[in-house]
C-alpha positions in Angstrom: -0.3 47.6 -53.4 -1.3 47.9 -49.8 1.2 47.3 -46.8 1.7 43.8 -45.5 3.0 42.1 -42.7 5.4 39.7 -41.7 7.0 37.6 -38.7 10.3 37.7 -38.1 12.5 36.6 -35.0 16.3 37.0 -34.5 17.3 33.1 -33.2 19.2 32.6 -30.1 22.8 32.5 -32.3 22.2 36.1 -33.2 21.3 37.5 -30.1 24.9 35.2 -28.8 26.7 36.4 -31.3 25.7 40.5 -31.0 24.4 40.6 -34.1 20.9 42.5 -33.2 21.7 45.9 -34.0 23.4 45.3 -37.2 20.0 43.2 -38.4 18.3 45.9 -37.3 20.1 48.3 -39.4 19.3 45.9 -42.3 15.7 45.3 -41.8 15.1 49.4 -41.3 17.4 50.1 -44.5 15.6 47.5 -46.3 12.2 49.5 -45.6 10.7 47.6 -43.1 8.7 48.9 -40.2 8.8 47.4 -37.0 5.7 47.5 -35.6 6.4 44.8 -32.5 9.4 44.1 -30.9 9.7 41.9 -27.9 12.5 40.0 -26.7 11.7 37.2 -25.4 12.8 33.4 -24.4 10.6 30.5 -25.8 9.7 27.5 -23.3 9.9 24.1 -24.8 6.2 23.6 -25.2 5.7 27.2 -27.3 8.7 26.0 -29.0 6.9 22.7 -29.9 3.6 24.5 -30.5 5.4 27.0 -33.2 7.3 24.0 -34.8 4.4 21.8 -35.0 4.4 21.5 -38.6 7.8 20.1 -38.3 7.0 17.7 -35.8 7.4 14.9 -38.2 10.9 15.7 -39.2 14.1 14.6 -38.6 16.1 17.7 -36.8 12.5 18.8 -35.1 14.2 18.1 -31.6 17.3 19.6 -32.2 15.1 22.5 -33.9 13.2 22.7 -30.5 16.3 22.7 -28.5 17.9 25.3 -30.3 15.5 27.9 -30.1 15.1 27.4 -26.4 18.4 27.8 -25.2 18.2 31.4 -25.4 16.4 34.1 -25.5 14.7 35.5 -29.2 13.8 38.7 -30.5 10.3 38.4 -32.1 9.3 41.2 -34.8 6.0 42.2 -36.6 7.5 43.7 -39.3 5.0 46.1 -42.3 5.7 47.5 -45.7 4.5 46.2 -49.4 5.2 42.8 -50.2 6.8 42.2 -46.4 6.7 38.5 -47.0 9.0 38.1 -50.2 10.7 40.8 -49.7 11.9 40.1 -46.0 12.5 36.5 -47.6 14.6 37.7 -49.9 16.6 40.0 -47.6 17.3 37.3 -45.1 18.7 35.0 -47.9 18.3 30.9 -48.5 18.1 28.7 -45.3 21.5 27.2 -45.7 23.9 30.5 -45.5 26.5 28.9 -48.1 23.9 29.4 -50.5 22.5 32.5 -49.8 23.2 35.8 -51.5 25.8 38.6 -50.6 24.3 40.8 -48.6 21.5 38.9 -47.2 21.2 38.4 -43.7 22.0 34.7 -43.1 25.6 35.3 -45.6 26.5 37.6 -43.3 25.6 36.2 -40.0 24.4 32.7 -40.3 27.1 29.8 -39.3 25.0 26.7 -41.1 21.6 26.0 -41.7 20.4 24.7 -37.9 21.9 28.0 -36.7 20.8 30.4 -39.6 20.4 33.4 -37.2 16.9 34.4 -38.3 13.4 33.3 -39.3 11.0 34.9 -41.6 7.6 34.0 -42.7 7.2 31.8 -46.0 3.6 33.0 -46.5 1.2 35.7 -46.1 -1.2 33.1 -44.3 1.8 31.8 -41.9 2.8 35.7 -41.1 -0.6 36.2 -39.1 -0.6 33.0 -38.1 3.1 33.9 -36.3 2.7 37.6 -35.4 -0.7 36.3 -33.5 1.2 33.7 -31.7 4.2 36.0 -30.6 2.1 38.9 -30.1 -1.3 40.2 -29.1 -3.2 43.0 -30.8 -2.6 45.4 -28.2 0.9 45.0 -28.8 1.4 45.7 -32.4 1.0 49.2 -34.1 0.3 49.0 -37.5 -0.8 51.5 -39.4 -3.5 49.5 -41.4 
């Protein structure tokens, strides 16, 4: 199996809460390679732009809000399989539900401040890294 990628960002409750280094730890321990890191702080219209395929839905502008009222730390994370398996580290959307150890059990609050996003496909990870990131800017080894 070859190495993938995946998108990940640490959500502004994360960063608030001091919780990058210790999802750090569990993303490197976990296998992952970082191969972008940028911290950043979304504008409303990016924000809008990345959520588009929620636009329709009901906690889209609370979705927007949230992830512009501070800054994010946006990842291009590689290894085999980096889509399921960084799904699977980071746990279910709603923490109560997710497993022990996972990412959002430890460190999410509820499921509109679940402390991190991961891609949900192979075909959404490129479309992510390439909207966070430019080519220069990640260092894959593929």
């Amino acid at each position: 199996m070859s190495r993938s990628i995946t998108f990940s960002m640490i959500k502004p409750d994360g960063i608030e809460n001091g919780h990058i280094g210790s999802i750090l730890e569990k993303i490197n321990k976990a296998g992952f390679k970082i191969v972008a890191l940028k911290l950043t702080h979304l504008t409303k219209h990016d924000a809008e732009l990345f959520y588009s395929v929620h636009n329709e839905r009901p906690f889209y502008k609370d979705l927007v809000s949230f992830i512009t009222r501070g800054p994010i730390l946006a990842m291009v994370l590689e290894k085999e399989n980096a889509v399921d398996d960084f799904r699977t580290l980071i746990g279910s959307t709603n923490p109560l539900e997710a497993a022990e150890g996972t990412i959002r059990k430890l460190f999410a609050k509820s499921v509109g401040e679940n402390v991190i996003h991961g891609s949900d496909s192979d075909k959404n990870a490129v479309i992510e890294c390439n909207f966070h990131f430019s080519n220069r800017e990640i260092f894959s080894e593929k």
